[in-house]
PDB file of N, CA, C and O in Angstrom:
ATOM      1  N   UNK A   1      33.111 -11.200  41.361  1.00  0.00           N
ATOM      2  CA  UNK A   1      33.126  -9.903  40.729  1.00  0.00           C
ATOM      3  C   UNK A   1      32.676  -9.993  39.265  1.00  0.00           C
ATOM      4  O   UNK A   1      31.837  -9.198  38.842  1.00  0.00           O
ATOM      5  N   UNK A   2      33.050 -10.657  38.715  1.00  0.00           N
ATOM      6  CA  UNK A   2      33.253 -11.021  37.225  1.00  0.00           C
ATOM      7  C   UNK A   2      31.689 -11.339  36.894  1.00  0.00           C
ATOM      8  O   UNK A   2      31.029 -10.845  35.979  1.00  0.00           O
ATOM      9  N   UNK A   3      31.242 -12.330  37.912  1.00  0.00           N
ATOM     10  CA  UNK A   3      29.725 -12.817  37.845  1.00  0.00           C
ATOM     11  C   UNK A   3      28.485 -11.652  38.099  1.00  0.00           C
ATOM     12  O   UNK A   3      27.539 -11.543  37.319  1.00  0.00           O
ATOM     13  N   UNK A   4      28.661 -10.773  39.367  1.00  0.00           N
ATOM     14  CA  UNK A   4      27.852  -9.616  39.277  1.00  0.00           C
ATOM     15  C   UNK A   4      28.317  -9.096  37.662  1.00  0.00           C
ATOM     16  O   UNK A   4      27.635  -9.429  36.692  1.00  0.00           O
ATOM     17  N   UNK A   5      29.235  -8.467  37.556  1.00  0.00           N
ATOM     18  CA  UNK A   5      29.092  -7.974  36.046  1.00  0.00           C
ATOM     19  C   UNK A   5      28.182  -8.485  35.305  1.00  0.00           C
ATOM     20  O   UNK A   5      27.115  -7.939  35.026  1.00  0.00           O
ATOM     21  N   UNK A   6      28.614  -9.747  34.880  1.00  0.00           N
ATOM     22  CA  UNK A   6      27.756 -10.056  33.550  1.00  0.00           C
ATOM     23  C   UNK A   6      26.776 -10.174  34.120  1.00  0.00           C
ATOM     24  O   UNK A   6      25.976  -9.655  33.341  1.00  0.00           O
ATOM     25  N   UNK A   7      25.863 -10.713  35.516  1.00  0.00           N
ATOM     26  CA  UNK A   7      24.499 -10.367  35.722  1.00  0.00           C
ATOM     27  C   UNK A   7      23.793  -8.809  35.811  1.00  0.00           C
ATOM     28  O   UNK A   7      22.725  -8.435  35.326  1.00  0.00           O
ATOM     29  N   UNK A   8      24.563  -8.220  36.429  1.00  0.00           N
ATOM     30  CA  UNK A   8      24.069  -7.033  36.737  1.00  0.00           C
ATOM     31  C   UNK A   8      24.115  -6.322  35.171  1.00  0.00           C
ATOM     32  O   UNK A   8      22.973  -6.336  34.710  1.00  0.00           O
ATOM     33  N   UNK A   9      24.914  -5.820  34.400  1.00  0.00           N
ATOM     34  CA  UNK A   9      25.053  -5.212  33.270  1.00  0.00           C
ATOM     35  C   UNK A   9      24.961  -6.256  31.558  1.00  0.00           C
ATOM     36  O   UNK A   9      24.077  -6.396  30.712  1.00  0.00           O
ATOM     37  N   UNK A  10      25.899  -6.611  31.661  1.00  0.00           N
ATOM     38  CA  UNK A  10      26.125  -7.865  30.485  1.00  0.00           C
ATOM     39  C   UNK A  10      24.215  -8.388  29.930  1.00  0.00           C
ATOM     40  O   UNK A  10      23.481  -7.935  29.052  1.00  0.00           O
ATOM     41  N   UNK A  11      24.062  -9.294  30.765  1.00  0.00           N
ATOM     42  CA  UNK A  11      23.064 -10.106  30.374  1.00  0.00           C
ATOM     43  C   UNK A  11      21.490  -8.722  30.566  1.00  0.00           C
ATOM     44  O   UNK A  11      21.540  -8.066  29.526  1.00  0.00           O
ATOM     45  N   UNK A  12      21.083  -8.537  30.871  1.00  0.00           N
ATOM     46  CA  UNK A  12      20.511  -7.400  30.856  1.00  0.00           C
ATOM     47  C   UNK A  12      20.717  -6.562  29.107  1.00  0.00           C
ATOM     48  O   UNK A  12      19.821  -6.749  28.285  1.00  0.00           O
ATOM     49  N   UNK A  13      21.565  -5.958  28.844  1.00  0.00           N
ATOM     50  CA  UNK A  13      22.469  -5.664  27.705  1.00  0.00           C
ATOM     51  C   UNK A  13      21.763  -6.460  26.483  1.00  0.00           C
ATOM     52  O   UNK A  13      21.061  -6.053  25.558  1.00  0.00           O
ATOM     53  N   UNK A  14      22.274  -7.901  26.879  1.00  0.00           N
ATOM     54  CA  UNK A  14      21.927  -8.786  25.785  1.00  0.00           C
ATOM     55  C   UNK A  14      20.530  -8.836  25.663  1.00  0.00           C
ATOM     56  O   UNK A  14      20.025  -8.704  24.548  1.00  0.00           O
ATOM     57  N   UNK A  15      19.674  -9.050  26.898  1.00  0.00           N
ATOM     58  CA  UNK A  15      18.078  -9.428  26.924  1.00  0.00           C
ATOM     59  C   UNK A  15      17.100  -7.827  25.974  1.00  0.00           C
ATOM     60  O   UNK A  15      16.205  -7.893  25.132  1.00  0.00           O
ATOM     61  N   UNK A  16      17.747  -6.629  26.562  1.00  0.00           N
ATOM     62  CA  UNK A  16      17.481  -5.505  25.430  1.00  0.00           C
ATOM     63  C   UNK A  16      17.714  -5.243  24.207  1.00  0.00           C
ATOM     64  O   UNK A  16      16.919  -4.660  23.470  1.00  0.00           O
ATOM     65  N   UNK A  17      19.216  -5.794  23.771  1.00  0.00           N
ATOM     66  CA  UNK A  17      19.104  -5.845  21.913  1.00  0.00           C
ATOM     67  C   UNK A  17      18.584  -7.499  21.432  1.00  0.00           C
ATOM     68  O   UNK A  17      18.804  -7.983  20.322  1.00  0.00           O
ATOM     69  N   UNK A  18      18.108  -7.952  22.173  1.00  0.00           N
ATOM     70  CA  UNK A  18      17.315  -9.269  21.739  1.00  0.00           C
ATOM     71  C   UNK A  18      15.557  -8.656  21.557  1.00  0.00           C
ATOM     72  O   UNK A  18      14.830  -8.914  20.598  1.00  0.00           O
ATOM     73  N   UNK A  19      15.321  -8.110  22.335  1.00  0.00           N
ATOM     74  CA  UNK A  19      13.648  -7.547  22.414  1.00  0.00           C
ATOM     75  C   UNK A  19      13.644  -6.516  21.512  1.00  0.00           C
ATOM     76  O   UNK A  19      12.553  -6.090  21.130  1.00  0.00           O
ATOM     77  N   UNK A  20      14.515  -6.103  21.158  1.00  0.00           N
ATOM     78  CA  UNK A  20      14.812  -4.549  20.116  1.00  0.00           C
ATOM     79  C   UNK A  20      14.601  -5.250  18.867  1.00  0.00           C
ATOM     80  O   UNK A  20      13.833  -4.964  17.948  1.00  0.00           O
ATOM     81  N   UNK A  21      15.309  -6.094  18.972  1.00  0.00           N
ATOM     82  CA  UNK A  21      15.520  -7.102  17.329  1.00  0.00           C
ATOM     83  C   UNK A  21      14.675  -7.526  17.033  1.00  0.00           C
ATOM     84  O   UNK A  21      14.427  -7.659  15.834  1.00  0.00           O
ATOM     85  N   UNK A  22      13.764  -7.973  18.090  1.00  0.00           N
ATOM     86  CA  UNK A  22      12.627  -8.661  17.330  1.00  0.00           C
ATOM     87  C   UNK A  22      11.444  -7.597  16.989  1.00  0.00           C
ATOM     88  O   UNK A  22      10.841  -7.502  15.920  1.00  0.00           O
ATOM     89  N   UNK A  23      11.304  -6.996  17.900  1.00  0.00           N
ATOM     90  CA  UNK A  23      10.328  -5.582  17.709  1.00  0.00           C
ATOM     91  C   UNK A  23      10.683  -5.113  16.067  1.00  0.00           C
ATOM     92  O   UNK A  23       9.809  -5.160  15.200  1.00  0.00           O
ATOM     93  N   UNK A  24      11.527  -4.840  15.897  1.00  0.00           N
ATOM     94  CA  UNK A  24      12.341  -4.028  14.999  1.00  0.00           C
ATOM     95  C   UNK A  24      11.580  -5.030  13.651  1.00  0.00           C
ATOM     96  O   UNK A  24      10.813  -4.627  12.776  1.00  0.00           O
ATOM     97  N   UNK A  25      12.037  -6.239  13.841  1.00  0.00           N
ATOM     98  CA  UNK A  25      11.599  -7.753  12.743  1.00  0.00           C
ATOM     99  C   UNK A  25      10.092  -7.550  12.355  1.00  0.00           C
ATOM    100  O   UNK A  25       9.619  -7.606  11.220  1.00  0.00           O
ATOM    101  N   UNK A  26       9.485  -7.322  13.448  1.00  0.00           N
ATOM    102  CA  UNK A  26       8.079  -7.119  13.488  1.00  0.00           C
ATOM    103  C   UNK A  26       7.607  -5.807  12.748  1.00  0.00           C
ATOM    104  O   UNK A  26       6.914  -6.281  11.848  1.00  0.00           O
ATOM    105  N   UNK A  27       7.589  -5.080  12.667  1.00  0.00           N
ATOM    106  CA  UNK A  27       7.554  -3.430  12.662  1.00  0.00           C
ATOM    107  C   UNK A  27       7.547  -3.847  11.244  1.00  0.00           C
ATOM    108  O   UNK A  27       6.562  -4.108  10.552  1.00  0.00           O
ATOM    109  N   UNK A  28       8.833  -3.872  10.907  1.00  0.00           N
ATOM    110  CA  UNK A  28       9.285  -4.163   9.453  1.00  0.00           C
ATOM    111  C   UNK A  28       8.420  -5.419   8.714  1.00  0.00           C
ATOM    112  O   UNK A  28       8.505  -5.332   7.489  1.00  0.00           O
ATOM    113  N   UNK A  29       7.818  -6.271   9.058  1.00  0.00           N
ATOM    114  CA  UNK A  29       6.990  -7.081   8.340  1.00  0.00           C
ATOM    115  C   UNK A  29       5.960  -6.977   8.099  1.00  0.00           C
ATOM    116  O   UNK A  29       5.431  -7.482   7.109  1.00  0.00           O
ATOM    117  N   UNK A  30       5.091  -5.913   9.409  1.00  0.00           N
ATOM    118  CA  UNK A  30       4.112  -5.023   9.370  1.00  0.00           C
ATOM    119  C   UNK A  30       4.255  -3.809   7.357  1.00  0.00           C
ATOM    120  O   UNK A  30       3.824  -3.781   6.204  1.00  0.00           O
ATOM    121  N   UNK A  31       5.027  -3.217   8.164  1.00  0.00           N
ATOM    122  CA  UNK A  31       5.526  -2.143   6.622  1.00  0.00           C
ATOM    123  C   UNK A  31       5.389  -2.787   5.410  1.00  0.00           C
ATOM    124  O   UNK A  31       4.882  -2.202   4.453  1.00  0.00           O
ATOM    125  N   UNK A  32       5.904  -4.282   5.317  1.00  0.00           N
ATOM    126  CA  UNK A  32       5.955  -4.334   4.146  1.00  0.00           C
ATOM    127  C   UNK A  32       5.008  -5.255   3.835  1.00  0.00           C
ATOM    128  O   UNK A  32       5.372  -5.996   2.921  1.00  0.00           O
ATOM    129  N   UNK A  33       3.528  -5.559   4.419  1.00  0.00           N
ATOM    130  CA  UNK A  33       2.448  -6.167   4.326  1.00  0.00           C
ATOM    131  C   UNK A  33       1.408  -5.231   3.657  1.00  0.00           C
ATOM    132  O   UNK A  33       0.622  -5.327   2.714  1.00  0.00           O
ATOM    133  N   UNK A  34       1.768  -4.245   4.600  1.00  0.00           N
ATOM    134  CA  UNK A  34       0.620  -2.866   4.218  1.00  0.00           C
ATOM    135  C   UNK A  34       1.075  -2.479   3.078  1.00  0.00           C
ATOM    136  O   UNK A  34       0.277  -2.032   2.254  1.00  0.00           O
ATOM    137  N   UNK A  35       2.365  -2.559   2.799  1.00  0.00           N
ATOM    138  CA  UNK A  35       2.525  -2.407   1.047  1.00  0.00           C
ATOM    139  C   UNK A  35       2.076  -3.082   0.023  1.00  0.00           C
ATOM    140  O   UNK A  35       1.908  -2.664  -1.122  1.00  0.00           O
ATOM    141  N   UNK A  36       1.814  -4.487   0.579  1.00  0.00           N
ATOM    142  CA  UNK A  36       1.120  -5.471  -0.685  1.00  0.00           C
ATOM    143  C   UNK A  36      -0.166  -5.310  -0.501  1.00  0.00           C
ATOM    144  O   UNK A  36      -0.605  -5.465  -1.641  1.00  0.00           O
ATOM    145  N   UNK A  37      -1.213  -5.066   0.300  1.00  0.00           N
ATOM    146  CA  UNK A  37      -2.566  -4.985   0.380  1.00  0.00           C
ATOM    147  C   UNK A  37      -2.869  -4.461  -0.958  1.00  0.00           C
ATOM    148  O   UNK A  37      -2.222  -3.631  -1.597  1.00  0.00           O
ATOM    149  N   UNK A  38      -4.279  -5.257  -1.386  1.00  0.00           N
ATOM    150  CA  UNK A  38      -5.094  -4.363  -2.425  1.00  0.00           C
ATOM    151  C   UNK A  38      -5.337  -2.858  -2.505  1.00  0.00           C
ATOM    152  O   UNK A  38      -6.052  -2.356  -1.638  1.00  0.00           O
ATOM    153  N   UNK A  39      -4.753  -2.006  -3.568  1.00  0.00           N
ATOM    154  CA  UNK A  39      -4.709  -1.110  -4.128  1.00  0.00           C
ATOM    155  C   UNK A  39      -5.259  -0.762  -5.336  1.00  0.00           C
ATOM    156  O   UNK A  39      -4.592  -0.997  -6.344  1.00  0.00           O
ATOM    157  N   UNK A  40      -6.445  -0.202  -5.454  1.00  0.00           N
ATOM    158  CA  UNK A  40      -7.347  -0.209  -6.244  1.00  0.00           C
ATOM    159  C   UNK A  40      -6.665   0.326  -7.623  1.00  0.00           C
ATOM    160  O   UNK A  40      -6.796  -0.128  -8.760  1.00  0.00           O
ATOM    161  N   UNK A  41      -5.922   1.394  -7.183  1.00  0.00           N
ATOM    162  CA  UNK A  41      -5.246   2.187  -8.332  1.00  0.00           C
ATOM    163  C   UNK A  41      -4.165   1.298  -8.826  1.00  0.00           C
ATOM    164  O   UNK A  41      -3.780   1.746  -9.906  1.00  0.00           O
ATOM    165  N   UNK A  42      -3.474   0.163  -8.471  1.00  0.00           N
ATOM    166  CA  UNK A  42      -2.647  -0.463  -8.620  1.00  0.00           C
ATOM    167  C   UNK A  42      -3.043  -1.792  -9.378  1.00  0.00           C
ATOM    168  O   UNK A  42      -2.267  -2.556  -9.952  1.00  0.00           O
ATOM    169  N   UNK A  43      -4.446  -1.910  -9.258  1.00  0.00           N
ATOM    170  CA  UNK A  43      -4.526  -3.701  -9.116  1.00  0.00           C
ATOM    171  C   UNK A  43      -4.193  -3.902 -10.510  1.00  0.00           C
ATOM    172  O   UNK A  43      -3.949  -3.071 -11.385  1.00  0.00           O
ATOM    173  N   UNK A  44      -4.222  -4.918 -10.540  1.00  0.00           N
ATOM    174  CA  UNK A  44      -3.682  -5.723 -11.898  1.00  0.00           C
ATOM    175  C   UNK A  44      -4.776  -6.095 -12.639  1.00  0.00           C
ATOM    176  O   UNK A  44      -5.667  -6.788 -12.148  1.00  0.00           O
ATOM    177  N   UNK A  45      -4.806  -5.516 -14.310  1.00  0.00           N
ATOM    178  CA  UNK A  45      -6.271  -5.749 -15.325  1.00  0.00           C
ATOM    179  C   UNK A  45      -6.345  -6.985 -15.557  1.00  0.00           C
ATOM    180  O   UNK A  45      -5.440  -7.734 -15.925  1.00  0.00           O
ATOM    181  N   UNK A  46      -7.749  -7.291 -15.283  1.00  0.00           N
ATOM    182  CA  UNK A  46      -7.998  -8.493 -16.058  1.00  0.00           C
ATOM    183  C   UNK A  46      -7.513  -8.694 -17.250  1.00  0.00           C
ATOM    184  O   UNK A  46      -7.138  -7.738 -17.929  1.00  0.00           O
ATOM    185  N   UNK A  47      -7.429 -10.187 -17.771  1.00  0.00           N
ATOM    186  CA  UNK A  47      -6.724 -10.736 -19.048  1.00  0.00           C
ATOM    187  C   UNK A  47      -7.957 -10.299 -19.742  1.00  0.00           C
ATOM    188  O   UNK A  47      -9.041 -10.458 -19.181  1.00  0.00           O
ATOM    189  N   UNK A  48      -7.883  -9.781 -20.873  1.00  0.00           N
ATOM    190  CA  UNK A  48      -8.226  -9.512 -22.469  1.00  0.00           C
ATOM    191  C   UNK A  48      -8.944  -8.716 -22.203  1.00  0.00           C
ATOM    192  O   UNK A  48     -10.084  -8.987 -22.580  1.00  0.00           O
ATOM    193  N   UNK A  49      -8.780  -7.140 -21.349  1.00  0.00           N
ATOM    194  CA  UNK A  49      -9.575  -6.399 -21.442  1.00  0.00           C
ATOM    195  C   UNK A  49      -8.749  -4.979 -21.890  1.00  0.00           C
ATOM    196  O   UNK A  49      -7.551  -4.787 -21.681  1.00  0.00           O
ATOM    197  N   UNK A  50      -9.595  -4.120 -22.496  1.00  0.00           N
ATOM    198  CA  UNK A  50      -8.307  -3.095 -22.817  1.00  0.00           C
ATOM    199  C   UNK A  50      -8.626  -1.968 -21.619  1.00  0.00           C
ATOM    200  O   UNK A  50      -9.690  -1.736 -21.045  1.00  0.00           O
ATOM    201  N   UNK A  51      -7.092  -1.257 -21.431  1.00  0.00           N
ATOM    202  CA  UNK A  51      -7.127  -0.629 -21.001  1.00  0.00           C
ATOM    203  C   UNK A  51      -7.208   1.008 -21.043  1.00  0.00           C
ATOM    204  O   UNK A  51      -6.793   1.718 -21.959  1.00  0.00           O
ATOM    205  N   UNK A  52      -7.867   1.456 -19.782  1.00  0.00           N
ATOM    206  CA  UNK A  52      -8.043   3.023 -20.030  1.00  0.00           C
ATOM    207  C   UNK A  52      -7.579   3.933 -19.171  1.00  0.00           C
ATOM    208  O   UNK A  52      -7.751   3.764 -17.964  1.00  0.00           O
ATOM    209  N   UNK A  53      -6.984   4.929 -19.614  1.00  0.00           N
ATOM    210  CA  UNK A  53      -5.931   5.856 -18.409  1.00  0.00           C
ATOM    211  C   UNK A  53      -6.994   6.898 -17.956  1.00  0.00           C
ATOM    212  O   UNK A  53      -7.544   7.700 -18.711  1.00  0.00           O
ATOM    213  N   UNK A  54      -7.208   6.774 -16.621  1.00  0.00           N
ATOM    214  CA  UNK A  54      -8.050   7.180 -15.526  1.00  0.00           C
ATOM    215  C   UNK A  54      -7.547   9.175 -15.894  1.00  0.00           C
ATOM    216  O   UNK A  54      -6.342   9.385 -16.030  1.00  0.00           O
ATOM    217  N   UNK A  55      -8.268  10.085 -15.982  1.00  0.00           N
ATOM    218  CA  UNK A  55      -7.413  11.602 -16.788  1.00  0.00           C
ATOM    219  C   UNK A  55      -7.261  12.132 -15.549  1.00  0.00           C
ATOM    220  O   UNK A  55      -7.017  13.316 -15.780  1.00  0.00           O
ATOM    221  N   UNK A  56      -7.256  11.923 -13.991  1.00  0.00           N
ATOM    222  CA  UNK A  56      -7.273  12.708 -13.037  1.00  0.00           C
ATOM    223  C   UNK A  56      -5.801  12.137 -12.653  1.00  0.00           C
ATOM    224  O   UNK A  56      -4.988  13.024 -12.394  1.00  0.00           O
ATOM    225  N   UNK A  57      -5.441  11.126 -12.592  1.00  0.00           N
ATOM    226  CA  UNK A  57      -4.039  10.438 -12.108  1.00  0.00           C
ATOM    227  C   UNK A  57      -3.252   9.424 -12.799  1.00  0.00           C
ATOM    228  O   UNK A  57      -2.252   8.804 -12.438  1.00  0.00           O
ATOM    229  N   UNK A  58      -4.005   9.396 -13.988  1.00  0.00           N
ATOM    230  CA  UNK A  58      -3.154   8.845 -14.802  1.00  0.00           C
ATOM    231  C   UNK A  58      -3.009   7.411 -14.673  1.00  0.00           C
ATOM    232  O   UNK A  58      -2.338   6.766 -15.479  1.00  0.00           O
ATOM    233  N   UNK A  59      -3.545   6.943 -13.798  1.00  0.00           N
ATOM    234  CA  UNK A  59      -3.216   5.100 -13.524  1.00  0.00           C
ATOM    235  C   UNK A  59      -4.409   4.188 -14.773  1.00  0.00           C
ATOM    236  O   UNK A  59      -5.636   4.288 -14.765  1.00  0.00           O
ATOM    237  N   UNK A  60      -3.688   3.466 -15.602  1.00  0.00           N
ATOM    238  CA  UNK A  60      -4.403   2.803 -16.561  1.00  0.00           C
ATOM    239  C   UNK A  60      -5.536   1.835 -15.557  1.00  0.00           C
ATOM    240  O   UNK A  60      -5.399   1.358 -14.431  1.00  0.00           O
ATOM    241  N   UNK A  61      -6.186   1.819 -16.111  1.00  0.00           N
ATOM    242  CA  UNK A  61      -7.493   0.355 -15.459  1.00  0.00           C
ATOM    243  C   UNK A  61      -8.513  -0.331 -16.744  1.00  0.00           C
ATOM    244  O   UNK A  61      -8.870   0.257 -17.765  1.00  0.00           O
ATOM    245  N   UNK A  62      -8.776  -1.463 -16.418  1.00  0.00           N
ATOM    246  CA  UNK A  62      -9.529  -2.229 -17.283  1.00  0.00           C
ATOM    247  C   UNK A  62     -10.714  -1.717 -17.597  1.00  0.00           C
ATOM    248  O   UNK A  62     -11.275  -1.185 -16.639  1.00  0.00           O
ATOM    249  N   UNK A  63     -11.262  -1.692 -18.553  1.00  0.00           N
ATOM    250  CA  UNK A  63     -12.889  -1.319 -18.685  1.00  0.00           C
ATOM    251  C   UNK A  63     -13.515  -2.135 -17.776  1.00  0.00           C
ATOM    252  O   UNK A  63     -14.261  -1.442 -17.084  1.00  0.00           O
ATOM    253  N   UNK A  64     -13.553  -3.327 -17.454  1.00  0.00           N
ATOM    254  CA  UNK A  64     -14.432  -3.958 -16.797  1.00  0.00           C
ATOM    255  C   UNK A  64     -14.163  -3.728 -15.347  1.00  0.00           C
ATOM    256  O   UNK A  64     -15.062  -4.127 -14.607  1.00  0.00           O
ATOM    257  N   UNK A  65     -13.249  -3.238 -14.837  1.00  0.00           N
ATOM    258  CA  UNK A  65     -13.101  -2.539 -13.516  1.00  0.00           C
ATOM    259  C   UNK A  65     -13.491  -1.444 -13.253  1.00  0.00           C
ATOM    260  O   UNK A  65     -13.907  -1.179 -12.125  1.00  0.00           O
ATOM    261  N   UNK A  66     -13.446  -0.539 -14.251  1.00  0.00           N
ATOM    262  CA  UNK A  66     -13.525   0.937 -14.708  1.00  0.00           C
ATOM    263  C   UNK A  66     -14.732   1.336 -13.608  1.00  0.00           C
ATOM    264  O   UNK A  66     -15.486   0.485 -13.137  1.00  0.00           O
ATOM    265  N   UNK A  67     -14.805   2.982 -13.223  1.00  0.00           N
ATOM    266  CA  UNK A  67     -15.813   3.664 -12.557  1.00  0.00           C
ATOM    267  C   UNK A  67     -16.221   4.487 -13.471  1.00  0.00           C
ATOM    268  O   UNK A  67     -15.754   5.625 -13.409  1.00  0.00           O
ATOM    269  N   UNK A  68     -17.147   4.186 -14.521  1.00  0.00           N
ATOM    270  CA  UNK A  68     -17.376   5.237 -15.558  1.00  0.00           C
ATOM    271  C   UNK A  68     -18.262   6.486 -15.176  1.00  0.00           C
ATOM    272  O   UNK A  68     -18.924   6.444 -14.139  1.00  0.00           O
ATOM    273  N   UNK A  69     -18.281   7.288 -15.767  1.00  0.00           N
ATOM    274  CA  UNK A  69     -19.037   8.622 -16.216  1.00  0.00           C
ATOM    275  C   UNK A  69     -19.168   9.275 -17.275  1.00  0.00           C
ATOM    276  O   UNK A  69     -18.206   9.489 -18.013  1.00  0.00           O
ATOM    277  N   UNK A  70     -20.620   9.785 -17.579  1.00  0.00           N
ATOM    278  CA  UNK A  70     -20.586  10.469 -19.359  1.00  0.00           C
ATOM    279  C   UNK A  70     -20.346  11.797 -18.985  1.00  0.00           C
ATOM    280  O   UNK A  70     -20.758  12.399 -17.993  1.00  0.00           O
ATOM    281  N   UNK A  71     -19.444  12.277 -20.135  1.00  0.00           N
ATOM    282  CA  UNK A  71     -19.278  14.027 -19.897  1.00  0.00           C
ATOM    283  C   UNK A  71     -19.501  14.320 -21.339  1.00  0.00           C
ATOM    284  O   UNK A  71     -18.879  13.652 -22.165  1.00  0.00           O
ATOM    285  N   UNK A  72     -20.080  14.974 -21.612  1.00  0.00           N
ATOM    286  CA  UNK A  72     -20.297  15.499 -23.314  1.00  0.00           C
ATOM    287  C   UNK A  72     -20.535  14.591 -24.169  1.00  0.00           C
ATOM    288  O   UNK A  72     -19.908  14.369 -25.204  1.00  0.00           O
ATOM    289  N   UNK A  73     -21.717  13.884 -23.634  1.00  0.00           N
ATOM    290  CA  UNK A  73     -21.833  12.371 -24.868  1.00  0.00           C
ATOM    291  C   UNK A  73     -20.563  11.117 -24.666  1.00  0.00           C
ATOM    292  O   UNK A  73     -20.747   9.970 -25.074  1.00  0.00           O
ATOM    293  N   UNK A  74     -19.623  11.433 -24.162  1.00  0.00           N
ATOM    294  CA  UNK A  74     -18.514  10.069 -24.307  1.00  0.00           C
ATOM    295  C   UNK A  74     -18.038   9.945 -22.811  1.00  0.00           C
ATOM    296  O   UNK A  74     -17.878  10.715 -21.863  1.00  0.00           O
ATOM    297  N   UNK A  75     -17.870   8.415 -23.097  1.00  0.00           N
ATOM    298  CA  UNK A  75     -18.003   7.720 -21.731  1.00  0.00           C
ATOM    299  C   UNK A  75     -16.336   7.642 -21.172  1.00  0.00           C
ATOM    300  O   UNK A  75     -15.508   7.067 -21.879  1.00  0.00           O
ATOM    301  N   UNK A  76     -15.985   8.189 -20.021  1.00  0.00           N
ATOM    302  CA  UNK A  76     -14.983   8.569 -19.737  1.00  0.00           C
ATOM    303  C   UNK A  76     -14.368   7.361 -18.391  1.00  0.00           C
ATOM    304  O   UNK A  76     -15.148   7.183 -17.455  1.00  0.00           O
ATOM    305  N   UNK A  77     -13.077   6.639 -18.367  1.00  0.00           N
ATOM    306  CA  UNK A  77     -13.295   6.002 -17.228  1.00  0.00           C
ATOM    307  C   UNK A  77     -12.234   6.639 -16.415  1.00  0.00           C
ATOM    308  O   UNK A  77     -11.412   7.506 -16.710  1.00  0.00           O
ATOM    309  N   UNK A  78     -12.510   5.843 -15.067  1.00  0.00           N
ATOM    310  CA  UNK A  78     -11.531   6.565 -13.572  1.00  0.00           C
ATOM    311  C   UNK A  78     -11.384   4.818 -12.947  1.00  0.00           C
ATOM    312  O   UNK A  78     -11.863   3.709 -13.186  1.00  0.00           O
ATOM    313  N   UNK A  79     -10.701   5.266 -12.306  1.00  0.00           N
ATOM    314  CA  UNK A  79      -9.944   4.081 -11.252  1.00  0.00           C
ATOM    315  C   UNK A  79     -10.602   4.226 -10.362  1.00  0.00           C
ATOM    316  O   UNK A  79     -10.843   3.136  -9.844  1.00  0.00           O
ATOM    317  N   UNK A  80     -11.327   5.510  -9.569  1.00  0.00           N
ATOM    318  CA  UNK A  80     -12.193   4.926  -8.407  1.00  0.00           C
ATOM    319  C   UNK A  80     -13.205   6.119  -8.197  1.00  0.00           C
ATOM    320  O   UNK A  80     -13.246   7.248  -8.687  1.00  0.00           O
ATOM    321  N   UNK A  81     -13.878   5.564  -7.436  1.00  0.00           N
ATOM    322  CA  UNK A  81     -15.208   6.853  -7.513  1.00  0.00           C
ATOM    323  C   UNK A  81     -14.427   8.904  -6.747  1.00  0.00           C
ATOM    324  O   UNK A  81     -14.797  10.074  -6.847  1.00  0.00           O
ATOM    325  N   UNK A  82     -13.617   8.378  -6.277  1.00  0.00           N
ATOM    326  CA  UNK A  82     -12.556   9.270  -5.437  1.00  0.00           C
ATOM    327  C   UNK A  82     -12.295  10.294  -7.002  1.00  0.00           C
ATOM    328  O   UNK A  82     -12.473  11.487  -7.244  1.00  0.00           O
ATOM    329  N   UNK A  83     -11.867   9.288  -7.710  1.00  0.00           N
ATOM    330  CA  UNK A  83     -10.878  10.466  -8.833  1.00  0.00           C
ATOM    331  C   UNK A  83     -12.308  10.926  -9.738  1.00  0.00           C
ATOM    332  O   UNK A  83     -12.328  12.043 -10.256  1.00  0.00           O
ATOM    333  N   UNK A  84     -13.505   9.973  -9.888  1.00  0.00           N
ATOM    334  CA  UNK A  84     -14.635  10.274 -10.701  1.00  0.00           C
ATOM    335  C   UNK A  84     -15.047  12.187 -10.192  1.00  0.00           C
ATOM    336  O   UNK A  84     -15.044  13.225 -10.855  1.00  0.00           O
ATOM    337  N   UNK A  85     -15.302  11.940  -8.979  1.00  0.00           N
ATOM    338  CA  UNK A  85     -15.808  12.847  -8.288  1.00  0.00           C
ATOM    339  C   UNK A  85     -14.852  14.396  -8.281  1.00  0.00           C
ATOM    340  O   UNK A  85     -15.296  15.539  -8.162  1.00  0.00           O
ATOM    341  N   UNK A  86     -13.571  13.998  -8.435  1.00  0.00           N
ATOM    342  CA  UNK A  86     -12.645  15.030  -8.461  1.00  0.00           C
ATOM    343  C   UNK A  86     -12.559  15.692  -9.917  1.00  0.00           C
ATOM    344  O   UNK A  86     -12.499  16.885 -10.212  1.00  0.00           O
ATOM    345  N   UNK A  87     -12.573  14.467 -10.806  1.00  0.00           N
ATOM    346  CA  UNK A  87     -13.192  15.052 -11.945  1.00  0.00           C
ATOM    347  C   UNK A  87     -14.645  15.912 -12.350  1.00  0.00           C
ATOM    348  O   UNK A  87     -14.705  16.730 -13.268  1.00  0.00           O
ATOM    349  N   UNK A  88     -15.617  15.592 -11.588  1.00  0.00           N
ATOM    350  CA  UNK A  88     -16.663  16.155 -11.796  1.00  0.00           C
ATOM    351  C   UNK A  88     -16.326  17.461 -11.357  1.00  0.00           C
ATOM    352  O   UNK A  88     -16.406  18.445 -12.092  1.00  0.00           O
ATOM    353  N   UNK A  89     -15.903  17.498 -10.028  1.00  0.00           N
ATOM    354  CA  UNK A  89     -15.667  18.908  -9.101  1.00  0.00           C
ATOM    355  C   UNK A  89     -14.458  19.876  -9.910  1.00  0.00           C
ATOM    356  O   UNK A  89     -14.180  21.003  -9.500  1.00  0.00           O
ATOM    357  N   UNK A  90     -13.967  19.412 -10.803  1.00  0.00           N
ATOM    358  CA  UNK A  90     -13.113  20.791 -11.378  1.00  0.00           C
ATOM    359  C   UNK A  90     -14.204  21.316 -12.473  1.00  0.00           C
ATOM    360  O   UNK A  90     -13.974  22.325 -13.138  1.00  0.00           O
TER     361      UNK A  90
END
């Protein structure tokens, strides 16, 4: 009696929060991979360059990374051609 139990229900039981757990492990290492990927708006400035705050979102970036554009004679920078363009379009 005792033995159907733990085969029939018990171990079964166990073999599902074992496959849950690891799924679950997985999922979650996934999430927090796609969080470290390169992020353009994020990346980190090169050493000894100064920095310039992109005017559409505000994220500082290096000149030498910079996506520039001239608007009224002065050279304006952006973090990516995305925010350049959004700037142009207002």
């Amino acid at each position: 009696m005792i033995r159907f139990l733990i085969l029939r229900f018990v171990f079964p039981l166990l073999i599902f929060f074992l496959i849950r757990s690891v799924l679950r492990s997985v999922v979650a290492g996934q999430a927090r991979n796609a969080a470290h990927r390169f992020n353009p708006r994020t990346a980190p400035a090169a050493t000894g360059t100064e920095l310039k705050k992109d005017p559409v979102c505000g994220t500082y970036v290096s000149m030498a990374a910079s996506v520039t554009s001239t608007v009224n004679g002065s050279v304006v920078h952006f973090c990516s051609p995305q925010c350049r363009d959004k700037y142009r379009a207002a």
